[in-house]
mmCIF file of the C-alpha atoms, coordinates in Angstrom:
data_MODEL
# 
_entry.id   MODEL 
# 
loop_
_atom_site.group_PDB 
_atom_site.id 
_atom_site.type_symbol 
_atom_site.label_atom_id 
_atom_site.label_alt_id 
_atom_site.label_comp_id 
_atom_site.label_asym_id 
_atom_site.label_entity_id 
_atom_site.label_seq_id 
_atom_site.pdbx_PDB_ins_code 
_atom_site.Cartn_x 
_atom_site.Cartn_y 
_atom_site.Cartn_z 
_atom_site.occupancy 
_atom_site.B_iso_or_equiv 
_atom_site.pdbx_formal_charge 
_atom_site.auth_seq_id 
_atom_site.auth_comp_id 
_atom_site.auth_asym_id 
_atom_site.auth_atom_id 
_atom_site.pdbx_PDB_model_num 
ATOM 1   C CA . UNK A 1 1   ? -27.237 20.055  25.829 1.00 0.00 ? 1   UNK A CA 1 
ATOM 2   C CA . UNK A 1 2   ? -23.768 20.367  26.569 1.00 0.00 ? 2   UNK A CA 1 
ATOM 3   C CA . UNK A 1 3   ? -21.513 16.974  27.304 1.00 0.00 ? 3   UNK A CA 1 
ATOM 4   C CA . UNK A 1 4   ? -21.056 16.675  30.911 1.00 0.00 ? 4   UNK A CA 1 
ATOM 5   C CA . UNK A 1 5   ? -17.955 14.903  32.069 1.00 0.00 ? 5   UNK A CA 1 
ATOM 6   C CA . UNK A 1 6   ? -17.467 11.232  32.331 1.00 0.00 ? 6   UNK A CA 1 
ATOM 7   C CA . UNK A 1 7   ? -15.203 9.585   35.129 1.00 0.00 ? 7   UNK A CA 1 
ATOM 8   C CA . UNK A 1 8   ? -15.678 5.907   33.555 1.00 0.00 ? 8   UNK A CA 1 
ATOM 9   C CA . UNK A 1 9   ? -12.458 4.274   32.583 1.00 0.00 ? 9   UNK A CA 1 
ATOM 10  C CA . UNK A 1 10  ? -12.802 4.022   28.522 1.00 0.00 ? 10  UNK A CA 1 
ATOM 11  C CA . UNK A 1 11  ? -11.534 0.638   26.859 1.00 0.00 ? 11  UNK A CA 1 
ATOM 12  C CA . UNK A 1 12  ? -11.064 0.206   23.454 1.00 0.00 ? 12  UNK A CA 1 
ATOM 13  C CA . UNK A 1 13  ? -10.421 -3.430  21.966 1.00 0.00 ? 13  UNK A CA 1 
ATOM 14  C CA . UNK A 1 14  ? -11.814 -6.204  20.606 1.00 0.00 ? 14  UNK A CA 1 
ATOM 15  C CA . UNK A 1 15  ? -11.662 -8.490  23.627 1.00 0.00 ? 15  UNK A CA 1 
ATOM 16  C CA . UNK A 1 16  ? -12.341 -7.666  27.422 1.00 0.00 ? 16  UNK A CA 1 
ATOM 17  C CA . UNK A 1 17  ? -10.028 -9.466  29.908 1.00 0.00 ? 17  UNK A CA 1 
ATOM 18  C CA . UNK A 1 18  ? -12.605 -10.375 32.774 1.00 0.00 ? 18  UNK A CA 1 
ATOM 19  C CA . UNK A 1 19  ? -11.842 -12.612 35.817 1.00 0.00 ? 19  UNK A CA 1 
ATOM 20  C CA . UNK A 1 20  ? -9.954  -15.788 33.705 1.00 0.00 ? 20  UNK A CA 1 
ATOM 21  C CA . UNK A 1 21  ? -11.716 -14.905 30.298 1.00 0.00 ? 21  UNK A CA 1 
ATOM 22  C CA . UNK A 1 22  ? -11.349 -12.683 27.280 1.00 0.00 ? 22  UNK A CA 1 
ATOM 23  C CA . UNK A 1 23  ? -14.857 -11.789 26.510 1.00 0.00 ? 23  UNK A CA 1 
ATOM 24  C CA . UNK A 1 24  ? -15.231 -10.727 23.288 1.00 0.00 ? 24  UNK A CA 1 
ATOM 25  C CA . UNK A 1 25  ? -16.962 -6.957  22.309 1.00 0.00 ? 25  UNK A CA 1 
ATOM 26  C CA . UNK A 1 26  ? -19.375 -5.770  20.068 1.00 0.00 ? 26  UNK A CA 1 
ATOM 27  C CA . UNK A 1 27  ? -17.455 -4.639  16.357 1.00 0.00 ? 27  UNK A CA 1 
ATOM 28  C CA . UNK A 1 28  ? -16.620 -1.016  16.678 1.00 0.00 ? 28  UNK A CA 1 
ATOM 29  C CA . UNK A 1 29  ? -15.241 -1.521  20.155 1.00 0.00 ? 29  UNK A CA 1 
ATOM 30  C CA . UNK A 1 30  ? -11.524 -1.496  19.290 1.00 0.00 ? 30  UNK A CA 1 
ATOM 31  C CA . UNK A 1 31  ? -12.560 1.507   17.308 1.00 0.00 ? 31  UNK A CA 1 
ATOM 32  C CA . UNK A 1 32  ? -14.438 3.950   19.391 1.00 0.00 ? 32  UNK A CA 1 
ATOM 33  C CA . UNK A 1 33  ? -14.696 2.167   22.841 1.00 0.00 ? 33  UNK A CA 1 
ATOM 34  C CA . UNK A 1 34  ? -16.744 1.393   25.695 1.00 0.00 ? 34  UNK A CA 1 
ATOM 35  C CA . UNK A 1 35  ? -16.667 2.513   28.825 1.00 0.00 ? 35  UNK A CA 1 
ATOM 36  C CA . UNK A 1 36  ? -15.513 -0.492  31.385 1.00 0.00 ? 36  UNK A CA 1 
ATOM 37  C CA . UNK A 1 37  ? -17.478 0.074   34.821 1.00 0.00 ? 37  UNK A CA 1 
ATOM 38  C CA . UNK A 1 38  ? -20.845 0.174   32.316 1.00 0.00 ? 38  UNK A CA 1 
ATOM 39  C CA . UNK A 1 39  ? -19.922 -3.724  30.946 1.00 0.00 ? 39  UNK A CA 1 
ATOM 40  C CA . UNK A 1 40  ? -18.694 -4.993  34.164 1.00 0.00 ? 40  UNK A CA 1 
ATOM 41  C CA . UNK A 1 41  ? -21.656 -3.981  35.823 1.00 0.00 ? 41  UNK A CA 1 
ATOM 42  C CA . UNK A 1 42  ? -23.947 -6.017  33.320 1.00 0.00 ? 42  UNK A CA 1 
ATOM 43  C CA . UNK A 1 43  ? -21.820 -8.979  33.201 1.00 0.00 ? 43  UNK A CA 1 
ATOM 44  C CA . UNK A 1 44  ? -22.474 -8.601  37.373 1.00 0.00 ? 44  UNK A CA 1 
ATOM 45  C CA . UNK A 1 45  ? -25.959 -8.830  37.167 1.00 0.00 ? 45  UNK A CA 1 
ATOM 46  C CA . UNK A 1 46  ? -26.277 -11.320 33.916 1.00 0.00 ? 46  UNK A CA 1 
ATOM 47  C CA . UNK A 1 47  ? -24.253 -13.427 35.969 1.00 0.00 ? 47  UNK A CA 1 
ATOM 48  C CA . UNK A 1 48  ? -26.316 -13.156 39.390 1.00 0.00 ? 48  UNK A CA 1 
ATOM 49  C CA . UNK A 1 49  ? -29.338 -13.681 37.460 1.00 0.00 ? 49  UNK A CA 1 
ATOM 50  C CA . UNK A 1 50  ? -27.656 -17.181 35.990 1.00 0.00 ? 50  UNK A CA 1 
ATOM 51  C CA . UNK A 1 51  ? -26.960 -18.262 39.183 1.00 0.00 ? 51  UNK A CA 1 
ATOM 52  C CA . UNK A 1 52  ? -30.430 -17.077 40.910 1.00 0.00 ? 52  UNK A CA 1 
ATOM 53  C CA . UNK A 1 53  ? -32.591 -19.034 37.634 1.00 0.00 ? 53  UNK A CA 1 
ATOM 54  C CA . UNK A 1 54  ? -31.624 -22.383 36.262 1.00 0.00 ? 54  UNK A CA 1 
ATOM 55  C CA . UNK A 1 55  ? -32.601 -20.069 32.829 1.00 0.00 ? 55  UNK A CA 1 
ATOM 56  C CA . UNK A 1 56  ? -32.536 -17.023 31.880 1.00 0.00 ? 56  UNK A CA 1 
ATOM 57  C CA . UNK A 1 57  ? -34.266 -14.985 28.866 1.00 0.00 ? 57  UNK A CA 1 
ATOM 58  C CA . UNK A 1 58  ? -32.262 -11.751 28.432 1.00 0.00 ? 58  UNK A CA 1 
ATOM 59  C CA . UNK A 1 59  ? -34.430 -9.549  26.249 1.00 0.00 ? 59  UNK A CA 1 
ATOM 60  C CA . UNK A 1 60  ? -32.836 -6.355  24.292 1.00 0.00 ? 60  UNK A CA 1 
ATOM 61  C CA . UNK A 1 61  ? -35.276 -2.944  23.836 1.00 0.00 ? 61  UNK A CA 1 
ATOM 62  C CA . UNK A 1 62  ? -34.796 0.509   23.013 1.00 0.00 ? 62  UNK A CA 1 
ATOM 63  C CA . UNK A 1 63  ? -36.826 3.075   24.738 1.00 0.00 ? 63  UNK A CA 1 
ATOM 64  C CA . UNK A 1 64  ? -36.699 6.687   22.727 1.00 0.00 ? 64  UNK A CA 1 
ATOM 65  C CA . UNK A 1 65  ? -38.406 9.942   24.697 1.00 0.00 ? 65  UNK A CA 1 
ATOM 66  C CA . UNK A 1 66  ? -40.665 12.447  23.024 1.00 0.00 ? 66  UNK A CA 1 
ATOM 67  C CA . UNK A 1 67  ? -39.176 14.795  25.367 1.00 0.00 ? 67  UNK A CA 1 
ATOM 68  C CA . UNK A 1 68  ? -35.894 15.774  26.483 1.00 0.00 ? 68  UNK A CA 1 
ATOM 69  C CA . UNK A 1 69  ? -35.946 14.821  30.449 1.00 0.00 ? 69  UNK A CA 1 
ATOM 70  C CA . UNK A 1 70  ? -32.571 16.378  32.232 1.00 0.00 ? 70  UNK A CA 1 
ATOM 71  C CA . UNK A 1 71  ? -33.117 13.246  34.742 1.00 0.00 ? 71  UNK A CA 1 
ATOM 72  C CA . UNK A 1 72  ? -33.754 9.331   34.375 1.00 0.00 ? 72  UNK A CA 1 
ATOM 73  C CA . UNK A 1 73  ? -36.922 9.761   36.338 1.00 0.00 ? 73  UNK A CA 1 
ATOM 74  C CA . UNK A 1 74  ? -39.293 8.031   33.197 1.00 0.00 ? 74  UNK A CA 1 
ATOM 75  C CA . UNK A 1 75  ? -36.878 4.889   32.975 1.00 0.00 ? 75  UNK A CA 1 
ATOM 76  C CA . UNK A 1 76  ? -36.397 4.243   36.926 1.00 0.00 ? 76  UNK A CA 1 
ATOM 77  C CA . UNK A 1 77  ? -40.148 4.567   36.811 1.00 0.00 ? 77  UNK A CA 1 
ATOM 78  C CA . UNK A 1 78  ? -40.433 1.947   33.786 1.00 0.00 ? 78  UNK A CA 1 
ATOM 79  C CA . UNK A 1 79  ? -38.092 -0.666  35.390 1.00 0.00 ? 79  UNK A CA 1 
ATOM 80  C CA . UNK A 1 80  ? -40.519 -0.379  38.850 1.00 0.00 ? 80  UNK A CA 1 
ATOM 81  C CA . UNK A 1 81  ? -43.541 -1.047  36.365 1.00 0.00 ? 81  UNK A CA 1 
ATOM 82  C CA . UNK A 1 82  ? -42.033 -3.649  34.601 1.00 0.00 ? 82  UNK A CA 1 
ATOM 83  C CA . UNK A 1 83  ? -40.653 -5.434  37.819 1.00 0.00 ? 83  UNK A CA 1 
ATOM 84  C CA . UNK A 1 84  ? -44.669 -5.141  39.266 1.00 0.00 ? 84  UNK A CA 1 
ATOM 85  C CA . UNK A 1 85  ? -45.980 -6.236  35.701 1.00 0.00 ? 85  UNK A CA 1 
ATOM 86  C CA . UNK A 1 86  ? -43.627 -8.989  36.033 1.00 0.00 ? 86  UNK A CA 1 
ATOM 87  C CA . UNK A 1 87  ? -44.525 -10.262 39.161 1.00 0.00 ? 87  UNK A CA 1 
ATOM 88  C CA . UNK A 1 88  ? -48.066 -9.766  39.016 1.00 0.00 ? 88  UNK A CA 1 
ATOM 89  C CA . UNK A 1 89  ? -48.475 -11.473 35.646 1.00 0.00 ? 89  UNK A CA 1 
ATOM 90  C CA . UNK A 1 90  ? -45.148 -14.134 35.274 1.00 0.00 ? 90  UNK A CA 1 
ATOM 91  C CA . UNK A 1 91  ? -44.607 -14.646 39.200 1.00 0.00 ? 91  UNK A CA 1 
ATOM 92  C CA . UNK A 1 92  ? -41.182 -13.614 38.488 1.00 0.00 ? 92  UNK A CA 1 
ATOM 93  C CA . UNK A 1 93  ? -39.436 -11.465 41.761 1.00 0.00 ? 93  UNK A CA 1 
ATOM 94  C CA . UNK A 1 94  ? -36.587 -11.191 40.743 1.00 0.00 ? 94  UNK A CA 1 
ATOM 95  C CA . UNK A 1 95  ? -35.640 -9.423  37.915 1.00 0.00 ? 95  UNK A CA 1 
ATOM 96  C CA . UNK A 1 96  ? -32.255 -8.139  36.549 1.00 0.00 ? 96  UNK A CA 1 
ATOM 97  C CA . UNK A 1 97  ? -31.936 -5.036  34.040 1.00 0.00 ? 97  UNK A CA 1 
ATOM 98  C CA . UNK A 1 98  ? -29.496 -2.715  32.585 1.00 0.00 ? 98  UNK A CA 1 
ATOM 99  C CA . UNK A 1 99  ? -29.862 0.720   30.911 1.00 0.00 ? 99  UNK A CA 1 
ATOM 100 C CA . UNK A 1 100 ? -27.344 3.168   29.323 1.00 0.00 ? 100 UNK A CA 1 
ATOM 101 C CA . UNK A 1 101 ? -28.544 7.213   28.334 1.00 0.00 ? 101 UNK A CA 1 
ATOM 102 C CA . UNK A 1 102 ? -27.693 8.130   25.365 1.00 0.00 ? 102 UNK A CA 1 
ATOM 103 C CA . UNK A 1 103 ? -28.483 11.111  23.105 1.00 0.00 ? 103 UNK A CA 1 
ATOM 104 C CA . UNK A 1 104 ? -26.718 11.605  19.623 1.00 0.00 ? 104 UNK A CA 1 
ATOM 105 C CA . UNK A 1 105 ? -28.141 13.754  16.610 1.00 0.00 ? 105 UNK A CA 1 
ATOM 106 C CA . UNK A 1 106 ? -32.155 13.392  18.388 1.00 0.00 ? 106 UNK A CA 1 
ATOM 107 C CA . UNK A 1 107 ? -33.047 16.157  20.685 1.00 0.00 ? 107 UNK A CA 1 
ATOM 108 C CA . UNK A 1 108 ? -33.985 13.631  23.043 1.00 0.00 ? 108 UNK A CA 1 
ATOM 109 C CA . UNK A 1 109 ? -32.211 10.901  25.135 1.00 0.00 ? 109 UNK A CA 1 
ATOM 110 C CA . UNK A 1 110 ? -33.087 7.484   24.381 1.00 0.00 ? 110 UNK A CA 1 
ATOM 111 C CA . UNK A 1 111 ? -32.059 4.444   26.759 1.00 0.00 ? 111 UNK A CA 1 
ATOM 112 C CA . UNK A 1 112 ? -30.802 0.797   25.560 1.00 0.00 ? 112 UNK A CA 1 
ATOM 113 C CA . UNK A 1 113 ? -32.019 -1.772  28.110 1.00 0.00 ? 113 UNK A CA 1 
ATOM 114 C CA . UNK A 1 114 ? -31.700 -5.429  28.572 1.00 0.00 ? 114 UNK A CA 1 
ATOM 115 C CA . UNK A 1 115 ? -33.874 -7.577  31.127 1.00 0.00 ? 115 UNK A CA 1 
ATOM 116 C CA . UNK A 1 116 ? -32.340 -10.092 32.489 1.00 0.00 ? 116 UNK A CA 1 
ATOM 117 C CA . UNK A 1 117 ? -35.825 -13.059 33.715 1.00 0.00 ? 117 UNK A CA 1 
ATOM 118 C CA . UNK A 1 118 ? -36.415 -15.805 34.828 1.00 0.00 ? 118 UNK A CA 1 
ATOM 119 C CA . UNK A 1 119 ? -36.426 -18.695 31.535 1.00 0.00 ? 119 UNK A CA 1 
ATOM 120 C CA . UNK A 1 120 ? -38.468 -20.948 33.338 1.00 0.00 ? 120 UNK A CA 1 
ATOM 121 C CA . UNK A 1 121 ? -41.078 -18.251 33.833 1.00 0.00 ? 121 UNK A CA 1 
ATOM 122 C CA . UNK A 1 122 ? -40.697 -16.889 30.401 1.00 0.00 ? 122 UNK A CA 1 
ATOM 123 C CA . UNK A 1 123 ? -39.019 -18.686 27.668 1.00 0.00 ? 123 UNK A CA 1 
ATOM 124 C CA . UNK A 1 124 ? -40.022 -16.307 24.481 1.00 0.00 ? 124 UNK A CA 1 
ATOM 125 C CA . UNK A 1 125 ? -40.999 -12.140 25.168 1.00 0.00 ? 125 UNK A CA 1 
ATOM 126 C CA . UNK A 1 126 ? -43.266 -12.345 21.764 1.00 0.00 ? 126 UNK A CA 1 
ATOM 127 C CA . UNK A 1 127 ? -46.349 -11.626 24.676 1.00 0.00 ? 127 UNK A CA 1 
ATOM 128 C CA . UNK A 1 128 ? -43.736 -9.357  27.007 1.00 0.00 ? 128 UNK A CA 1 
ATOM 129 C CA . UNK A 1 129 ? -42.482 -6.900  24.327 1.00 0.00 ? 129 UNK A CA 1 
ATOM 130 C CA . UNK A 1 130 ? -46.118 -5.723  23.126 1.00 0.00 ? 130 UNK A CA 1 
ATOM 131 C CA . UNK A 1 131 ? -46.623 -5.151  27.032 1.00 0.00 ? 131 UNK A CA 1 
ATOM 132 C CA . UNK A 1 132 ? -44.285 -2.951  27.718 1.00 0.00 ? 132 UNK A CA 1 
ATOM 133 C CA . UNK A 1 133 ? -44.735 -1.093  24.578 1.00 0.00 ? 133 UNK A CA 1 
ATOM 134 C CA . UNK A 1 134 ? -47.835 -0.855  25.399 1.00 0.00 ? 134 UNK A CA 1 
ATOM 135 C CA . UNK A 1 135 ? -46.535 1.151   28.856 1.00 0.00 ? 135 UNK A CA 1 
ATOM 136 C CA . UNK A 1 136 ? -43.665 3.442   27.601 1.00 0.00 ? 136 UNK A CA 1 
ATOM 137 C CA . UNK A 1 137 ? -45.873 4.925   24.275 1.00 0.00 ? 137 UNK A CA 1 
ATOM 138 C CA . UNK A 1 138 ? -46.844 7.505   26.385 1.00 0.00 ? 138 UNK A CA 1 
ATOM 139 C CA . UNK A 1 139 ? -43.605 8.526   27.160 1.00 0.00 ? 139 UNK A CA 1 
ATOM 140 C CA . UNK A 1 140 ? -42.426 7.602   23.618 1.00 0.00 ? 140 UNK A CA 1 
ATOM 141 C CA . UNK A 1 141 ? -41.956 4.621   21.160 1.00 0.00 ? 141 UNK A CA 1 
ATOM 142 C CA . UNK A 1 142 ? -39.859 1.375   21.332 1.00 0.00 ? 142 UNK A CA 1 
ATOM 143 C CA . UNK A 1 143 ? -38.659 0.323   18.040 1.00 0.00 ? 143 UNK A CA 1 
ATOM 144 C CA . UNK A 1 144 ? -38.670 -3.006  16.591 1.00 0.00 ? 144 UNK A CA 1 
ATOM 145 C CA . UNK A 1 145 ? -34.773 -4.508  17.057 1.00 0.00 ? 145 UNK A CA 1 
ATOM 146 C CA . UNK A 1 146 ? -33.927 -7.246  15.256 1.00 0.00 ? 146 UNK A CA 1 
ATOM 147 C CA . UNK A 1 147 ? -33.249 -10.929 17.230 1.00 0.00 ? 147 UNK A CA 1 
ATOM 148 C CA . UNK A 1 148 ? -33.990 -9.138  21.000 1.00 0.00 ? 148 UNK A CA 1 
ATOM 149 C CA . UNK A 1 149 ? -33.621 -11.731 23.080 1.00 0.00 ? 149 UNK A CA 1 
ATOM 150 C CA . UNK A 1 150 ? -30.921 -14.762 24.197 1.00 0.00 ? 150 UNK A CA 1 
ATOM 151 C CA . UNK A 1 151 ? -32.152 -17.957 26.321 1.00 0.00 ? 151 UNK A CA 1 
ATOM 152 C CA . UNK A 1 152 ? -29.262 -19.362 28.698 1.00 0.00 ? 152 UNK A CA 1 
ATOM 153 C CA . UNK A 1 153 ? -29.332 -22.140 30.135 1.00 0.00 ? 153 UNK A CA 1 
ATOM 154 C CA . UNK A 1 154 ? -27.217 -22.530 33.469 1.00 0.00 ? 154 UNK A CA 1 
ATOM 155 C CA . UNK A 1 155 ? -26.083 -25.993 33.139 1.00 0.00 ? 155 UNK A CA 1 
ATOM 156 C CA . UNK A 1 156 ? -24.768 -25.351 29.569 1.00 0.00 ? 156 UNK A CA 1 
ATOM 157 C CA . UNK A 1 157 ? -24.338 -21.695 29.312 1.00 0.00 ? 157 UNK A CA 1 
ATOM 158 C CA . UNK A 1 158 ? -20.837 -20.972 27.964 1.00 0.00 ? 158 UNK A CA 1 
ATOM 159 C CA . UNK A 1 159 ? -21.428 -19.833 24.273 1.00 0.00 ? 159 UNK A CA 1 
ATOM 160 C CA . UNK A 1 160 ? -25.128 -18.461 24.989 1.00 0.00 ? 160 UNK A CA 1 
ATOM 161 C CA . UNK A 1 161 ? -23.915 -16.068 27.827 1.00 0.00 ? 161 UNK A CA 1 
ATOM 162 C CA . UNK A 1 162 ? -20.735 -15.176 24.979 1.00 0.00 ? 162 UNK A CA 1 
ATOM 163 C CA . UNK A 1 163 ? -23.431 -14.566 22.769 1.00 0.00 ? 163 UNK A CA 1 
ATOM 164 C CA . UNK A 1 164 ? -25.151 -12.312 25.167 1.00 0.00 ? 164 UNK A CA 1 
ATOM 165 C CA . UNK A 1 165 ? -21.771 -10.210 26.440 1.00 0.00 ? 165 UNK A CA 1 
ATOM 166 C CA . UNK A 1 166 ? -20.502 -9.406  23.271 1.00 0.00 ? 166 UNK A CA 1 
ATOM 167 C CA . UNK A 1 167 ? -24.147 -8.140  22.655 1.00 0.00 ? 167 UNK A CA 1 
ATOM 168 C CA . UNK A 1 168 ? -25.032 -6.426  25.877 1.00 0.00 ? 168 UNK A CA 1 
ATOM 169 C CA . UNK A 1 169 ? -21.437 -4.806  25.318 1.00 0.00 ? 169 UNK A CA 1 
ATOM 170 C CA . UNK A 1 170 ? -23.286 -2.639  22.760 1.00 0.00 ? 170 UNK A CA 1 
ATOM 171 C CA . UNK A 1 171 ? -24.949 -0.642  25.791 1.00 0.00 ? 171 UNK A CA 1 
ATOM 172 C CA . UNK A 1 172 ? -21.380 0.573   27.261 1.00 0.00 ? 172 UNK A CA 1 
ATOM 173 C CA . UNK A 1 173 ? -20.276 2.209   24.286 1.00 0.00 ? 173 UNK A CA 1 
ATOM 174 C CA . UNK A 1 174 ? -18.468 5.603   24.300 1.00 0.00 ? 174 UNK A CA 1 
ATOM 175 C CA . UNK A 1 175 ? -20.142 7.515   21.709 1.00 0.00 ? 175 UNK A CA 1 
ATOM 176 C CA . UNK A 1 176 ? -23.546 8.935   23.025 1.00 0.00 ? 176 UNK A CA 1 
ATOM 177 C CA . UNK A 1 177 ? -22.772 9.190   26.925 1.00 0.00 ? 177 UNK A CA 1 
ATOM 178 C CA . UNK A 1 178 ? -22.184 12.164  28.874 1.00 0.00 ? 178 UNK A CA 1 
ATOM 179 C CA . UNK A 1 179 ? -25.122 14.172  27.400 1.00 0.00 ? 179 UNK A CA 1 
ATOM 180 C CA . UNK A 1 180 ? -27.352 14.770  30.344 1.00 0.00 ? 180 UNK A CA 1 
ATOM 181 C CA . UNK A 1 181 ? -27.994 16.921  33.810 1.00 0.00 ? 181 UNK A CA 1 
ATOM 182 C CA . UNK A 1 182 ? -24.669 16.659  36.021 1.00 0.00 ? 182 UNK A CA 1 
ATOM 183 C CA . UNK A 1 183 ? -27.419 15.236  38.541 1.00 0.00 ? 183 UNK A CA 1 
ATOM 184 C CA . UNK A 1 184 ? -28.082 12.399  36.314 1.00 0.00 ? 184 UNK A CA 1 
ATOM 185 C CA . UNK A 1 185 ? -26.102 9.013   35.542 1.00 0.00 ? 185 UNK A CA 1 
ATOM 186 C CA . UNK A 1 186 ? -25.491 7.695   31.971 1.00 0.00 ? 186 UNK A CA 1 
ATOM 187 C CA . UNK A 1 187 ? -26.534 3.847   33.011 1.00 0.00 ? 187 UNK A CA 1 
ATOM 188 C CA . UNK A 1 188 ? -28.531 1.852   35.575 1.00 0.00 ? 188 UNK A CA 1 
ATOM 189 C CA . UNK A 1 189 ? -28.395 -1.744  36.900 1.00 0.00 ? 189 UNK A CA 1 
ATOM 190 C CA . UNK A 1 190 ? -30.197 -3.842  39.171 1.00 0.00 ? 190 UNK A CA 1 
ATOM 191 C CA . UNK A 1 191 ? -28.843 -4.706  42.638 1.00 0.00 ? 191 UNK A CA 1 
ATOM 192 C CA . UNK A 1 192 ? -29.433 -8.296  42.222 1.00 0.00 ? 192 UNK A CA 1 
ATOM 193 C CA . UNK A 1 193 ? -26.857 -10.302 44.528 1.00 0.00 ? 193 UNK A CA 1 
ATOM 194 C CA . UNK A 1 194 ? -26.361 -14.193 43.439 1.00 0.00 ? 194 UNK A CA 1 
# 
């Protein structure tokens, strides 16, 4: 699959300057970059989700293909399920996600995607993450990542939602993007407005 072009604006540093704040990146970032419009966009919807909840779980997953898809179809699909699942089972309507294609020495594209809930709703995803696997194995396998979730609270959120940037930032990196269909988009986010 050959690399299609990229019109993001590529960063490379330690720190993001954002609004009044220099958010700090994931290591690697001064070295091979991330791509801006990706990291601003999930800091967009983090934050809208921190103002809609007075808590917020954001939970971390990677979702590898057994196939090599030329669109997103099977992860617009998954967020739809998820967002039903959610409400049907958690009463949660509004949820808040972000996804980035990538595809390095696999055949296949996998995604990296964070959900961004409600923390009164749920406060741990030990019962959510079997769930979902549970829906994506037939498209493919979700492997086991290692502390995959952060619990903000709004009222003293400062270091937590730090926490959460600097690891969220790892979704925006550089190396990985671009291989896809011209048709298709290297990330996703909600729309949710605060």
């Amino acid at each position: 699959m050959p690399k299609t072009n990229n019109r993001k604006t590529q960063y490379f540093g330690e720190y993001l300057p954002y609004h009044n704040e220099q958010l700090k990146l994931i290591d690697g970032s001064e070295q091979y970059g991330i791509y801006k419009e990706i990291l601003i966009k999930t800091i967009e919807q983090l934050d809208a989700s921190i103002k809609i909840h007075k808590r917020i779980l954001v939970v971390r997953m990677d979702l590898h293909l057994n196939i090599y898809t030329g669109d997103n179809k099977r992860i617009s699909n998954f967020m739809n399920n998820t967002n039903k699942y959610l409400s049907r089972n958690y009463d949660i309507n509004k949820m808040g996600f972000v996804w980035a294609r990538e595809m390095e020495r696999a055949k296949t594209q996998h995604y990296h995607t964070a959900l961004f809930l409600d923390g009164n709703k749920i406060q741990h995803p030990k019962k959510l993450l079997p769930a979902l696997k549970e829906k994506w194995l037939p498209f493919g396998h979700i492997p086991t990542i290692s502390n995959p979730f952060y619990y903000i609270d709004k009222d003293n959120h400062t270091q937590q939602r730090a926490d959460a940037i600097e690891r969220l930032s790892y979704l925006a990196k550089i190396r990985g993007k671009g291989y896809r269909d011209t048709q298709a988009k290297d990330y996703g986010t909600s729309r949710l407005k605060s």
